[in-house]
Each structure stands twice: as C-alpha cells, then as structure tokens.
LODREN-923932 format. One record per residue (C-alpha): y, x, z; residue in one letter; chain. Coordinates in nm, 2 decimals, always signed. Each point is the difference from the previous one (the first is absolute). Example, Ala and Ser with C-alpha at 12.3 -4.5 7.8 and 13.67 -1.06 7.14 Angstrom:
// residues 2
-0.45;+1.23;+0.78;A;A
+0.34;+0.14;-0.07;S;A
This chain:
// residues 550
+5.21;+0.78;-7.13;X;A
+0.04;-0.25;-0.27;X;A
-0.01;-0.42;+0.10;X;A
-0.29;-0.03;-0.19;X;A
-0.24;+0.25;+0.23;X;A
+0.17;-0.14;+0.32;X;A
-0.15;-0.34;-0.08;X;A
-0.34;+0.09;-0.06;X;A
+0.02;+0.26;+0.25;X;A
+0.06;-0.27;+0.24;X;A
-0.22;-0.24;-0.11;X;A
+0.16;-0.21;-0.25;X;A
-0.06;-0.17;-0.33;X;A
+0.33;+0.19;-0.21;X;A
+0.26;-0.24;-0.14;X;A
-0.03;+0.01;-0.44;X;A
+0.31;+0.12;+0.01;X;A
-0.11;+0.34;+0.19;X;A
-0.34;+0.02;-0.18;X;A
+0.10;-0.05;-0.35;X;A
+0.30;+0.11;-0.26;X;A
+0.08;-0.07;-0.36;X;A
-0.32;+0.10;-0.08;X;A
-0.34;+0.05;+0.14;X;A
-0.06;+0.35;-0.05;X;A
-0.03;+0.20;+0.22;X;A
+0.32;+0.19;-0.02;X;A
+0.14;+0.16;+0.29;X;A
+0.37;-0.06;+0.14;X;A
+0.17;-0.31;-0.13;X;A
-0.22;-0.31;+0.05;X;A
-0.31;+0.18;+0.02;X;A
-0.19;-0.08;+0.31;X;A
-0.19;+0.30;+0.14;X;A
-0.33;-0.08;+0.13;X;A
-0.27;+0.24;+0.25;X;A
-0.15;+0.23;-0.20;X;A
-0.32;-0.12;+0.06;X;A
+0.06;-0.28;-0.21;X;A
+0.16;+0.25;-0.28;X;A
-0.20;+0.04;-0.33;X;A
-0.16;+0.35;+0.02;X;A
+0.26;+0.22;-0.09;X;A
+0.18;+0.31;+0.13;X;A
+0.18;-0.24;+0.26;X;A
+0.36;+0.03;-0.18;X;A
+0.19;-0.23;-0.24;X;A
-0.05;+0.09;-0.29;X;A
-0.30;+0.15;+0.02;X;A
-0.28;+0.01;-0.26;X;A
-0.35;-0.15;+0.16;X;A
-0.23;+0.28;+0.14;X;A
-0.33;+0.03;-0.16;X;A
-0.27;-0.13;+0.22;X;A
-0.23;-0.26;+0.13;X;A
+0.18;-0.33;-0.05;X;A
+0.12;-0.03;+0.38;X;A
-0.15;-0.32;+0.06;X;A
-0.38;+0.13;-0.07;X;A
+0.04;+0.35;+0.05;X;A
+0.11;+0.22;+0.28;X;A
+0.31;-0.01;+0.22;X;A
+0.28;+0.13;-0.26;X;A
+0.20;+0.08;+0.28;X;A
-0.24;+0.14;+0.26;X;A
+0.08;+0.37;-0.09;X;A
+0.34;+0.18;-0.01;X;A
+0.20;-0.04;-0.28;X;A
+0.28;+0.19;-0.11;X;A
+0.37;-0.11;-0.12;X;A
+0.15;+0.03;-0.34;X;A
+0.05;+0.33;-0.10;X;A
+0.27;+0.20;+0.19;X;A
+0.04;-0.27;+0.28;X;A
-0.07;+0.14;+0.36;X;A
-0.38;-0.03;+0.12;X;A
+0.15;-0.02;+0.34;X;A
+0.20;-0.29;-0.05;X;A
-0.08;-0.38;+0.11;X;A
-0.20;-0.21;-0.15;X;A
+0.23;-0.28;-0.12;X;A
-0.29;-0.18;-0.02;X;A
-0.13;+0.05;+0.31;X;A
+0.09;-0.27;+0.31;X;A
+0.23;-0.01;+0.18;X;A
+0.06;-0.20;+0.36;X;A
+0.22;-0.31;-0.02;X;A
+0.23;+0.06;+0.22;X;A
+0.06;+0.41;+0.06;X;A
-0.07;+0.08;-0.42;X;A
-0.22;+0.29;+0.10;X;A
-0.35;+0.10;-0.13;X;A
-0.27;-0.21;+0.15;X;A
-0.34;+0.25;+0.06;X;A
-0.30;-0.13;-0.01;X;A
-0.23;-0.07;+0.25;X;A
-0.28;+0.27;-0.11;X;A
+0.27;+0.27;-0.02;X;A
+0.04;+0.19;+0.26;X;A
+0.39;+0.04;+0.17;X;A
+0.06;+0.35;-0.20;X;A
-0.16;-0.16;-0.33;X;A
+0.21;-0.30;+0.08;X;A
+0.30;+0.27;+0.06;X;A
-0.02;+0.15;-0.31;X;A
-0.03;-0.32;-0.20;X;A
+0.33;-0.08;+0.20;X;A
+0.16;+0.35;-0.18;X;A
-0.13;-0.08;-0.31;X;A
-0.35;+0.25;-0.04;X;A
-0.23;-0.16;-0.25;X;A
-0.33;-0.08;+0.17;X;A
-0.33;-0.18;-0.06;X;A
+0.03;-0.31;+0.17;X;A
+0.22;-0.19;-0.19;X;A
-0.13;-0.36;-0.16;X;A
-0.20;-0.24;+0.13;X;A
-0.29;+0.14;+0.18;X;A
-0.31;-0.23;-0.12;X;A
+0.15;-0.01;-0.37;X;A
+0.30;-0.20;-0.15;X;A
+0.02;-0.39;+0.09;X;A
-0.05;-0.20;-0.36;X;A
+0.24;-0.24;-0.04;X;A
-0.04;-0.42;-0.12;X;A
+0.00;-0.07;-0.33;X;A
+0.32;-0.13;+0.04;X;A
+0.16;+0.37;+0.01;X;A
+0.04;+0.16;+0.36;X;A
+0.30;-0.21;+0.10;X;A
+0.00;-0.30;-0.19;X;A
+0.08;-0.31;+0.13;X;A
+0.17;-0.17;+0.33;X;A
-0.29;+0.07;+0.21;X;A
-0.09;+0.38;-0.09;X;A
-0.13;+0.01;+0.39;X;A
-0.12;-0.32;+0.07;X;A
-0.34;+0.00;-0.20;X;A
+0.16;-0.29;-0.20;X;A
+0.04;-0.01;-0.39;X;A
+0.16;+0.27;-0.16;X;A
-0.04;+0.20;+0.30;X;A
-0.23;+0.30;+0.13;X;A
-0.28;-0.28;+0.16;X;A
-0.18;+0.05;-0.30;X;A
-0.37;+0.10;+0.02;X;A
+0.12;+0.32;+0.18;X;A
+0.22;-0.12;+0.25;X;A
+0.35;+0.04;+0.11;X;A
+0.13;+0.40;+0.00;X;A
-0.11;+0.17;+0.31;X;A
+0.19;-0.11;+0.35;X;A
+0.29;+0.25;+0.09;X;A
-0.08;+0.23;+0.27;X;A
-0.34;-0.16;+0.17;X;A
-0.11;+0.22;+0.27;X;A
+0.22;+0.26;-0.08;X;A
-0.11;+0.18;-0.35;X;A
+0.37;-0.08;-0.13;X;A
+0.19;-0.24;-0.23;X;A
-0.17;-0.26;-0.18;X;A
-0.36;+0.25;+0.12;X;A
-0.34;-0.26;+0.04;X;A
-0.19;+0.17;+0.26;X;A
-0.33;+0.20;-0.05;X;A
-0.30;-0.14;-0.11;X;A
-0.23;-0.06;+0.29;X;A
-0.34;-0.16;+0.03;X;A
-0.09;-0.29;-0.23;X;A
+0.12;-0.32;+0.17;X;A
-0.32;-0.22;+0.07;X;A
+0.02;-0.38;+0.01;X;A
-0.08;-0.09;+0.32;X;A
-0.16;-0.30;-0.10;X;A
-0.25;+0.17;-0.24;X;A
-0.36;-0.01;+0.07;X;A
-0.11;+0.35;-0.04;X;A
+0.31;+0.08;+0.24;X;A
-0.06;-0.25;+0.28;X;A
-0.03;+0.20;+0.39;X;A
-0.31;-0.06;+0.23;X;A
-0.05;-0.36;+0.11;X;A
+0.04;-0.13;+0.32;X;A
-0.43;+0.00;+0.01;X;A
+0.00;+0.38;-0.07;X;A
+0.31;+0.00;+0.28;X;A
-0.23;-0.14;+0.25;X;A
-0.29;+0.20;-0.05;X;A
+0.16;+0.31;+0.01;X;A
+0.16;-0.08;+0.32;X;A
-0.40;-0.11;+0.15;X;A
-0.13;+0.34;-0.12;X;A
+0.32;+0.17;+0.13;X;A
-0.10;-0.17;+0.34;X;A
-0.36;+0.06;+0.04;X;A
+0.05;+0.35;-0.11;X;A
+0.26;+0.05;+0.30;X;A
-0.22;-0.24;+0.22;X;A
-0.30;+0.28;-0.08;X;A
+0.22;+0.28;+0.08;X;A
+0.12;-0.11;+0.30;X;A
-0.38;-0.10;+0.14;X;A
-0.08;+0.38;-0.11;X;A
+0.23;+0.19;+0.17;X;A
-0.02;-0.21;+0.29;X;A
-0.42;+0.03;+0.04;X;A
+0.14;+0.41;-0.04;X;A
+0.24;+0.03;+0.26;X;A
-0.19;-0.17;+0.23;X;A
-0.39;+0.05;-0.03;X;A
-0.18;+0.17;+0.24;X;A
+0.08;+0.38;-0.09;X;A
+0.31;-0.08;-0.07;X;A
+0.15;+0.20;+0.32;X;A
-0.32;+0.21;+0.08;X;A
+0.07;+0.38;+0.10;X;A
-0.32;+0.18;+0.02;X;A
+0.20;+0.25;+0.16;X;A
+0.17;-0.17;+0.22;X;A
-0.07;+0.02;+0.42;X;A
+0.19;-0.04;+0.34;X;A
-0.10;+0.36;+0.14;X;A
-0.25;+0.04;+0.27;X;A
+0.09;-0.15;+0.37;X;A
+0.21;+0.24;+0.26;X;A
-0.23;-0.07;+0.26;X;A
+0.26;+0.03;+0.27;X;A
-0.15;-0.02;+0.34;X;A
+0.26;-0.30;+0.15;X;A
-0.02;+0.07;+0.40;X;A
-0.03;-0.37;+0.20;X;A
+0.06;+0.04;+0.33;X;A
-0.26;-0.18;+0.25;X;A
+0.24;-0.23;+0.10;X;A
+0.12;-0.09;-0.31;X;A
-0.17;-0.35;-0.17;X;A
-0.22;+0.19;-0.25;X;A
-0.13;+0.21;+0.35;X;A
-0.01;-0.26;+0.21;X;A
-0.21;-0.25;-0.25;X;A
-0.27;+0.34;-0.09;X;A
-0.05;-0.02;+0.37;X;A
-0.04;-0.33;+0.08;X;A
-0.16;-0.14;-0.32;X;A
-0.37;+0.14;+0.02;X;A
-0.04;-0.22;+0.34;X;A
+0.12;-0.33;-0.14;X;A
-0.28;-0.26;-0.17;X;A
-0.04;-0.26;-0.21;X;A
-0.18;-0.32;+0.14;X;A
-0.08;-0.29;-0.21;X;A
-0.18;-0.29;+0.21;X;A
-0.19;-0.27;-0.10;X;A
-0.13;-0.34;+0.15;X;A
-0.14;-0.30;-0.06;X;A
+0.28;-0.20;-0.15;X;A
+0.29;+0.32;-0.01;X;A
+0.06;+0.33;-0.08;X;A
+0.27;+0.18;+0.01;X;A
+0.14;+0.41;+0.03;X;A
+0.14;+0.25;+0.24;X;A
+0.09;+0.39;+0.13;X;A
-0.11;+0.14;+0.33;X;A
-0.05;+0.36;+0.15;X;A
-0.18;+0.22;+0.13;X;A
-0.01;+0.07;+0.39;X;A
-0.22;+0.17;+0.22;X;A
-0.32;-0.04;+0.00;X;A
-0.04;-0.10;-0.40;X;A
+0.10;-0.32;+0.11;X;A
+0.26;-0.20;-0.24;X;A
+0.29;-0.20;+0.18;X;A
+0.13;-0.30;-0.25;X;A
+0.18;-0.32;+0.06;X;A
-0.22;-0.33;+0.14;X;A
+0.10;-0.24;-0.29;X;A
-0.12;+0.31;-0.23;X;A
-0.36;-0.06;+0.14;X;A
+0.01;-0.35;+0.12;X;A
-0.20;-0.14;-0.28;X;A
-0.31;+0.21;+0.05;X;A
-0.04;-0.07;+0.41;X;A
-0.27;-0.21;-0.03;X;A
-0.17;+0.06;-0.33;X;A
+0.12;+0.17;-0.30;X;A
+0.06;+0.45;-0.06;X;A
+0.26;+0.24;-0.05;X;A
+0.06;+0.28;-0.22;X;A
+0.17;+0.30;+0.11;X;A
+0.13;+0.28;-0.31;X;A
+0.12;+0.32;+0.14;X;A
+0.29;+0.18;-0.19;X;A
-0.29;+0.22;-0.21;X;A
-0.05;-0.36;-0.12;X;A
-0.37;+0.04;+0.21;X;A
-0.11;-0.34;+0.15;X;A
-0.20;-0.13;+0.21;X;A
-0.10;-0.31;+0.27;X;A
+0.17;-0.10;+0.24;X;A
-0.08;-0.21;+0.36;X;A
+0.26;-0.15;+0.25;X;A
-0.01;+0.15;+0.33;X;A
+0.27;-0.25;+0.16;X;A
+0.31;-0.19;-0.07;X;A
+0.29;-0.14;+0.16;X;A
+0.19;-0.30;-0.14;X;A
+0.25;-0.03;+0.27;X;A
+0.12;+0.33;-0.09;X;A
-0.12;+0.06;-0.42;X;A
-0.24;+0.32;+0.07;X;A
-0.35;+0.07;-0.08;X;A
-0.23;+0.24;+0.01;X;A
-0.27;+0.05;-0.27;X;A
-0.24;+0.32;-0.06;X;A
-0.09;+0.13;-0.34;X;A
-0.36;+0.12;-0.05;X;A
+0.19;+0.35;-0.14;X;A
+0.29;+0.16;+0.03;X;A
-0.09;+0.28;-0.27;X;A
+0.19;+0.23;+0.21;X;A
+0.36;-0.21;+0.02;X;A
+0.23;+0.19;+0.26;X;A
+0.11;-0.24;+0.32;X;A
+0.37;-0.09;-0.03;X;A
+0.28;+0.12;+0.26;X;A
+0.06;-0.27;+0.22;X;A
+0.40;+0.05;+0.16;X;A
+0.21;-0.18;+0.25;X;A
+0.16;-0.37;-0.14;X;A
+0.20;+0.01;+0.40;X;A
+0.21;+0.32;-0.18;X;A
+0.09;-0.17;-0.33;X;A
+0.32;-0.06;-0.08;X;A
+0.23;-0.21;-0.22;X;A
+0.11;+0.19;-0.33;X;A
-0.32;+0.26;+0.01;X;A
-0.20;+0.02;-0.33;X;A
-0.33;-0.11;-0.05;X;A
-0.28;-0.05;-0.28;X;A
-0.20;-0.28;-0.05;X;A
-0.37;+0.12;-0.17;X;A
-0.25;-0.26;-0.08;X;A
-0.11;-0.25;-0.35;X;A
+0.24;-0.24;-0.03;X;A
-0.18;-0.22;-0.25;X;A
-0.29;+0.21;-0.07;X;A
+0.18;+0.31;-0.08;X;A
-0.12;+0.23;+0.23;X;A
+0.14;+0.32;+0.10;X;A
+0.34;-0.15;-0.02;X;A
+0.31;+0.19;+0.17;X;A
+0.33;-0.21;+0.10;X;A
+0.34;+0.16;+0.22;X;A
+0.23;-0.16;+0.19;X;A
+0.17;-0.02;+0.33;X;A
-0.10;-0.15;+0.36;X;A
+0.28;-0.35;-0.02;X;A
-0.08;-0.13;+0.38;X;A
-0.21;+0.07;+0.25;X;A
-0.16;-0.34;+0.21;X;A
+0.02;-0.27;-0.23;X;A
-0.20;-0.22;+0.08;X;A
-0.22;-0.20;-0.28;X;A
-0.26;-0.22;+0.03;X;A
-0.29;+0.05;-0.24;X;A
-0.32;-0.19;-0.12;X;A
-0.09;-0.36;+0.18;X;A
-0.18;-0.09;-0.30;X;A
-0.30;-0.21;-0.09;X;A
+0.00;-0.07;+0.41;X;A
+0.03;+0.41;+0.04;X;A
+0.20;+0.11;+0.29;X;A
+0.36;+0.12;-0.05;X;A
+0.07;+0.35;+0.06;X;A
+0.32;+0.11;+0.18;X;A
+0.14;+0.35;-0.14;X;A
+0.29;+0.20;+0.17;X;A
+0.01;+0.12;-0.29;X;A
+0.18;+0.31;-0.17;X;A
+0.22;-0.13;-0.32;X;A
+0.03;+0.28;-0.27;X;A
+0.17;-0.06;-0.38;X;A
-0.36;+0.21;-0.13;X;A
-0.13;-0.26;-0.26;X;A
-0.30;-0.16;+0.14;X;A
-0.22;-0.24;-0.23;X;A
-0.29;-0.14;+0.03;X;A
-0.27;+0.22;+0.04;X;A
+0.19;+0.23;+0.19;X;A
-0.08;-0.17;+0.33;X;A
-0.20;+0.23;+0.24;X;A
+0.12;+0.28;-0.17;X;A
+0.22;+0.25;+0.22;X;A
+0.41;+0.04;+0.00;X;A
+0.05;+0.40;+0.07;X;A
+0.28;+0.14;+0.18;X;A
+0.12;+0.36;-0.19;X;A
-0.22;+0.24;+0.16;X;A
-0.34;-0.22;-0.16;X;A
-0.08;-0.23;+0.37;X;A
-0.08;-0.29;+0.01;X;A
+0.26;-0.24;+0.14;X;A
-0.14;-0.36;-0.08;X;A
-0.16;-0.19;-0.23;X;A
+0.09;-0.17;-0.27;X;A
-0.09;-0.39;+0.07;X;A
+0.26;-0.26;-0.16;X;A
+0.31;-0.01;-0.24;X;A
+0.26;-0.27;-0.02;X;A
+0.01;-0.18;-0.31;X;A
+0.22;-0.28;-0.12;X;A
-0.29;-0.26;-0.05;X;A
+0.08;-0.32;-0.19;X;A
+0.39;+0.09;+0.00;X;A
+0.28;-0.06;-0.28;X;A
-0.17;+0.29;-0.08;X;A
-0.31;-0.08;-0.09;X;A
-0.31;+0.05;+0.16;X;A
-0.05;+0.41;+0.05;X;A
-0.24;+0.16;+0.20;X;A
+0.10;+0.38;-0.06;X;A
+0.25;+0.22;+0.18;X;A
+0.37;-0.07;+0.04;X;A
+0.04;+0.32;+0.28;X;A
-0.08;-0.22;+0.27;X;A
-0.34;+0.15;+0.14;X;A
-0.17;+0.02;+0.34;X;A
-0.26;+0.23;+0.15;X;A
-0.17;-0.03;+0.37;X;A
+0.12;+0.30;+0.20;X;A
-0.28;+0.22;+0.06;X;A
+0.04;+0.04;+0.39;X;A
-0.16;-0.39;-0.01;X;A
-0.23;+0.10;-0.27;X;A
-0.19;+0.28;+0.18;X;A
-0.02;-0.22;+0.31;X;A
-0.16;-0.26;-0.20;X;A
-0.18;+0.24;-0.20;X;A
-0.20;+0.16;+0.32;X;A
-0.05;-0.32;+0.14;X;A
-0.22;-0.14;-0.32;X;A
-0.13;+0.32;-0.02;X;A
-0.12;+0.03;+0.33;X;A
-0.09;-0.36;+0.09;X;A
+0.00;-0.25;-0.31;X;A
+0.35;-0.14;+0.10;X;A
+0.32;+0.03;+0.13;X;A
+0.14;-0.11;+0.28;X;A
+0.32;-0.27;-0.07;X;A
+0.30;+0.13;+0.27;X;A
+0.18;-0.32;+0.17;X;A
+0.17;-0.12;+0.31;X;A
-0.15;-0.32;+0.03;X;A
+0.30;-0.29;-0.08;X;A
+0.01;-0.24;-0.24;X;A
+0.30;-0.03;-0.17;X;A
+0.24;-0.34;-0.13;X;A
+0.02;-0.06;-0.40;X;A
+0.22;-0.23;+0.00;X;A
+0.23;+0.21;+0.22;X;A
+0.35;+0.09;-0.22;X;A
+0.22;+0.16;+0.17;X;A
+0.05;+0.36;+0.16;X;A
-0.30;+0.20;+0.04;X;A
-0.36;-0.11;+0.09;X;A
-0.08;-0.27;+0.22;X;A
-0.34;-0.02;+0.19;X;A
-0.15;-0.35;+0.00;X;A
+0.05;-0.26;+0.24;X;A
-0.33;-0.19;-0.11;X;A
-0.29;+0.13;-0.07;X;A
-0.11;+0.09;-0.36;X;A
-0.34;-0.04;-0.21;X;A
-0.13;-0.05;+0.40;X;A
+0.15;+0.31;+0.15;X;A
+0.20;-0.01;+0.26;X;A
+0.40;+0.14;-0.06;X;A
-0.03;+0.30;+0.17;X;A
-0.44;+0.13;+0.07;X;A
-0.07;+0.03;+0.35;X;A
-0.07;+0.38;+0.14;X;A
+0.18;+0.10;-0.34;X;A
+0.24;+0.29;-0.06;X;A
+0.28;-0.27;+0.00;X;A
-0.07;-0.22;+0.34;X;A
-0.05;+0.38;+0.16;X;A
+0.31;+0.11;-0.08;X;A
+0.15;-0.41;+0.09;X;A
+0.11;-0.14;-0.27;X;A
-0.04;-0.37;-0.01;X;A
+0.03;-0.29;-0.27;X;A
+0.30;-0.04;-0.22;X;A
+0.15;+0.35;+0.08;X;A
+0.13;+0.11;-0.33;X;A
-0.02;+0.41;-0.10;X;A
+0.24;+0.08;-0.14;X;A
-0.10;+0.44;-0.04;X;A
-0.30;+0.19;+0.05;X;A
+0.10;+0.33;+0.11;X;A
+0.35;-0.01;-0.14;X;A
-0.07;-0.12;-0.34;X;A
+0.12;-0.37;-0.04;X;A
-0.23;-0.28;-0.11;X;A
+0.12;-0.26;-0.22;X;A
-0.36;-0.18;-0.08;X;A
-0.31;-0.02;+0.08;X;A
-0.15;+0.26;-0.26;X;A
+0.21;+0.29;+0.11;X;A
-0.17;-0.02;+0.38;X;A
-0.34;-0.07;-0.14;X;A
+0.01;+0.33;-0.19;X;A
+0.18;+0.20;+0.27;X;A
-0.24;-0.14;+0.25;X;A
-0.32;+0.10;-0.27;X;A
+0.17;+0.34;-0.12;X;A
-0.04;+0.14;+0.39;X;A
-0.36;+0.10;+0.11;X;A
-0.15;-0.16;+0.31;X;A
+0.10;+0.10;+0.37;X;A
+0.32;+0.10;-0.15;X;A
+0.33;-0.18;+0.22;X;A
+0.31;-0.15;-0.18;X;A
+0.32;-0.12;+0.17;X;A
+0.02;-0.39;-0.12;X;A
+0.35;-0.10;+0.05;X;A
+0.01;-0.37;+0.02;X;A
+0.25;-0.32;+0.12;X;A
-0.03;-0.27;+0.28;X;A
+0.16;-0.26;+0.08;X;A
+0.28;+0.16;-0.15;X;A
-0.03;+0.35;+0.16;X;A
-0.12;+0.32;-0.16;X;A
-0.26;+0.17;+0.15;X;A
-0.27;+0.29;-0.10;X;A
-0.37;+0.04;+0.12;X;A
-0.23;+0.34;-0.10;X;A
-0.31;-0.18;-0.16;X;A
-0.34;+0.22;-0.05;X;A
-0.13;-0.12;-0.37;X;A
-0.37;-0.08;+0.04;X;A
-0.23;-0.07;-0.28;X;A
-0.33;-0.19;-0.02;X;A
-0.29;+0.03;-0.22;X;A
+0.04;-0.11;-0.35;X;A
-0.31;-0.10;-0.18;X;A
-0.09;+0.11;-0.36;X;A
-0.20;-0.07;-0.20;X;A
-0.30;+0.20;-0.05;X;A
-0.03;+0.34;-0.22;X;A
-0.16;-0.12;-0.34;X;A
C-alpha cells in the first residue's frame, strides 16, 4: 500500500508531495497519486484506459455498480487494486451489505456487483477533489462545498470511508407542522383515560356484587336427619319438660307499683309465690297469672307471710296445669345439682343450672317501706337468679321441688357499679318451711311466727347472742311463761349454739328459730357468769296477723 492511500485511508488531508508529480495527469507510478475509484472518470478502472461510453457519471447511473472486467488477458479472479484496503492489516475491506462469503470472495479476488459507492459517486468541489489545505474541513478548496465533505470512514459498520443508509427524512423539531401533542391535549387524554377506568371499575364492581351475583338456583343443604336424640329424665332437658308446664307467670299491679314474678302449681290449683311478689296488691290492686300455654287468667291472694316471704294466691283457671312435685329440702346436700325455672325479667319459661353452694345461710330479706323483714335459712345455689325469678321453684335432679327462689346478692352501689342481676350468688327458702307456711295460709289466712320468747341485745359484740338485760320496745328480756323462762334461762345469758350449730349474730338464731315448726324442742347452748351450760327449749309460736285476702 502506497503512502498516499494510507493517509486518506486514515483520515488525512495528503501532503502535495504524495498527491501530485511533475505533472497533473493522471499517470500511474511515478508522482501520480492514485485516488478511489469512485472519484475516477468513467473508464475501464485502469491507467491508461480509454473512457467507457456512458451516462456522464455525475448525472447518470453508478459506473461502477456492476462488475467490470480487467484488461484483456489479466485474471478475473484477481484483486481489485482499486478496491480498499484496511490501514493497518493491507487486506480487502468487505462491505457492510455483503455477506461474509461475498466479502470472502472479494478477499480472493472474484469480480462481484457491489463494488462503488452504493447511492452513486460523491461529486467533488469545484476546486478538484483534493484541492487545497483543507480537502476535509469544508473550508476553501476543500470537499465542504455545496455537497459536503466525502463520506465518514466506517460509520456504523458499512466499511471505509461508507455513509450509512438512508433512513427517514430528518424533521426539524422546531417546525410547525412537526410539533408533538401539547401539554392541553396531554391532560385531557390523561382525564378521559381516568374516567374510562373510573367507569370500568364502578361496572364490574355493581357485577360482582349485585344481588344474583352468587345465586344457585340449584343449590340446597339436604333434608334434616331427624335423629331421635334420647334425654334421659334426669337430664336438664327431662327435668325442665317436667317441671315447666306447672310454673306461671304473675305480673301484679297496685296503686302506685307494679312489678313481675314466677310461682307454681301445688295441690289444689293453688299458686305458691314469694310475699314481696304480691305485696303491692294486698289491699287494692290485681294479678295476672300466664300458664306456660301462655293462657292467663286472674288471680286473688289467699294469704301471706312477711316474716317468712310466702304467699298464697288462687287463679280463676288452671287450664289443666299439672301440680308440681314437692321433695324434701332436710335431704339436700352441698354439691347436688339443681334448676332454677321461672321469668327473670319477663322472660318466661326461662331454665338456669347450677349447684346447691350452702345450706343455712341465713339472709335477711325485705323491711321495706315499713314492711317486716323476713328471715331465710336459706339454701345458696350458683343457678342465676334475676329478678323476676322470685317465687319460682329451684329443682333438685329428679324434677322436686326443693325451695324457692326469693333473693340474689348483688353488688349494689360498689366500685362496680350499681347491678342488680346475678353474680352466682342466689338464695331460695327451703321448702320443708314453705309447705309449713303454705298449709297454714291455706288453711287459716296466716301463719303462725315460731319463737322462744327473749329479746335479744343489739349492741351486744362479742361471742354469740346475748339476751337483754333491759327491756326492749316495752318487753321484758326474757317473756314470762315463754319457751325460754321454762326451760330457765335468764337475762344476759349469751347463746352461743342452737343444737350444735354456732351463732355468731343475731340473724343466724332468728332464722334457725323461724326455720323449725312449732312444738318442735332445740338444745340452746348458752354462757353464765362465765360457765357453759345447755337447756332443751320447746319453740312456740303465736298468731301473726295478716292482712286480709284482697
């Protein structure tokens, strides 16, 4: 490779000494500068050539676009030695649109379309093709005239000194019929975009989730298996289907209250209920009694007893209501289960479980609006008891009556708060006292109080119960011809049991005292003068008036 096509092989403007000899024409060897053959005259492509006949070959077709053979008797197979070569290895140089066996065979010399400059030869300036300092810098007497400096070598591949395809026509940017969407169009296109979405959303939501959405007309949960489930009599379901058709709903009115209960059915179609349950209607007013059929019907007192909570009414009707069981409270024990059945708060028919807690506590009931307080050795169960539920009957497991339900514990106006409903703390009057009571209103109008005639000291504190040494509300300490001054006990003696069971206060001997039925003897075990001594004591009892049947 000569000096001259290394330096504008690689770029550079070739010194006048390398592009020129004696002469200027175009002579080959010996100060003759060969140039590409794209910037050759048309012509056979050697020195010495004569011009080939043509299109001139800036206006008319590519001269060298199609194969072209050598003089006469050269090889067709041989190089072009016009055809360039890399720089630095002084090999063939394919083009980019050949392929790598056309670019192979150009290598080993095979004539092949190809060769010249794709989109037609390159015109040079007026000035000649390399006239001048500046034949690349577009200055004068270079190649910047009106068509530009030669192609760039090698852009994007398409070979030595190749300009790259022609592509799209390059648009100004700032041209008016060329100018992209405005920020206005921007914006409403984005609004559309929204609502559109916004609207798609609100309809497949309204179709997922309207009312047919998961409807299976086919759909169903079979018919029911009707087992037959076998509940022993003893069990709670047996013992409330025995027990339930003789328990009643009272609601009682008076003048100035009213309030609700439960009672049950006993022999005779009479009802047995708690006193406070009827106390307003004693002297004017009516009560309402609804069976379990939900039947109803009126209702009169037949007797009461405050001393003790029981009363006695009779219904007009029974429609038929079954008498309930009445059992022994004297066998009950601690731990046995029982039901509670009455309508705590108006809800009638209402069943309740639980265990006996105690047996003989004693609690003191009523005393209000000048009422007498009742004394109950009374039977403590966890069965929730509310209100409404007084008067109705605590069953043991075998459906008998065992007491009835008369008070609850409740934590009143504690840290609390102020709550009147159950907290497992309820207490029924055993029914041994109730059916003593029970005949006695049925049978005369009123029951007979039990007592052994002292009067006892309130202001006494210390160990056991002390009888009074003064006389009280104008009784004397201890009643002459009572049980007590028969059996000689005097004044200030302090009891401290009553048939074995310690007393601590003055409520727990009341209610032992009330809880046994007249004629019946205790052993009082009491303290004198610092010795302990006993006596037997026969309770007595003396009329206690009521007030009369409304």
């Amino acid at each position: 490779m000569t000096d001259e096509t290394r330096a504008y092989d690689a770029g550079d403007v070739a010194a006048s000494s390398q592009r020129s000899g004696e002469g200027s024409s175009p002579a080959e060897p010996g100060g003759v500068m060969r140039v590409r053959p794209e910037f050759l005259p048309a012509s056979d492509g050697f020195p010495g050539s004569a011009p080939v006949s043509g299109p001139d070959a800036f206006t008319g077709p590519n001269p060298f676009a199609a194969s072209r053979p050598g003089p006469e008797g050269a090889d067709p197979f041989a190089p072009d030695p016009y055809a360039p070569r890399d720089a630095m290895t002084d090999t063939l140089v394919p083009f980019a649109s050949e392929s790598g066996d056309d670019a192979g065979r150009r290598q080993g010399g095979e004539a092949s379309a190809g060769w010249g400059n794709p989109s037609g030869p390159v015109p040079p300036s007026p000035q000649g093709p390399y006239a001048g300092p500046s034949a690349y810098s577009g200055g004068p007497g270079g190649l910047g005239g009106p068509y530009g400096p030669p192609p760039p070598r090698n852009p994007y591949g398409m070979g030595p000194g190749w300009a790259p395809p022609p592509g799209a026509p390059r648009v100004e940017t700032g041209a008016a019929g060329s100018r992209g969407p405005r920020t206005g169009v921007l914006a409403t296109l984005a609004v559309v975009i929204a609502l559109v979405a916004s609207t798609a959303g609100s309809v497949g939501t309204y179709l997922l989730t309207r009312s047919n959405g998961g409807v299976d007309p086919s759909y169903s949960l079979g018919t029911p298996t009707g087992a037959i489930v076998n509940r022993a009599p003893d069990s709670v379901a047996g013992v409330a289907s025995k027990v339930l058709p003789s328990v009643v709903s009272l609601e009682v009115r008076g003048n100035s209250e009213a309030g609700t209960g439960s009672g049950f059915v006993i022999k005779g179609g009479y009802v047995v209920t708690n006193n406070h349950v009827v106390a307003a209607a004693a002297l004017t007013g009516n009560i309402k009694i609804t069976f379990n059929d939900k039947k109803s019907t009126a209702a009169k007192i037949v007797g009461r007893d405050p001393s003790s909570d029981i009363a006695v009414v009779k219904p007009d009707d029974t429609f038929g209501a079954p008498e309930i069981t009445i059992g022994n409270s004297d066998r009950v024990v601690v731990g046995d289960p029982v039901i509670a059945i009455g309508s705590p708060l108006g809800l009638t028919g209402t069943v309740t479980t639980g265990i006996v807690s105690s047996l003989n506590r004693p609690v003191t009931a009523g005393g209000e609006s000048g009422s007498e307080s009742s004394f109950i050795n009374a039977i403590q169960t966890d069965a929730a008891i509310n209100p409404g539920n007084s008067g109705g009957p605590l069953v043991n497991g075998a459906g008998e009556v065992i007491g009835v339900n008369s008070a609850i514990a409740t934590l009143g106006n504690s840290s609390f708060g102020s709550q009147s409903g159950s907290i497992g703390l309820g207490f029924s009057i055993p029914i041994n006292h109730v059916r003593r009571v029970a005949e006695e209103l049925i049978t005369t109008g009123s029951a007979k109080k039990s007592r052994i005639g002292v009067q006892l000291d309130p202001d006494y504190q210390g160990e056991g119960v002390r009888i009074a040494t003064t006389a009280e509300q104008g009784q004397p300490p201890v009643v002459p011809g009572g049980p007590a001054d028969k059996a000689g006990m005097k004044p200030g003696d302090v009891i401290l049991a009553i048939d074995g069971n310690p007393v601590s206060d003055q409520s727990e001997l009341i209610v032992a005292i009330r809880s046994k039925a007249p004629g019946t003897t205790v052993t009082l075990k009491f303290r004198r003068d610092g010795r302990d001594m006993t006596a037997s004591v026969t309770i007595d009892a003396i009329p206690v008036p009521t007030p009369q049947p409304s």
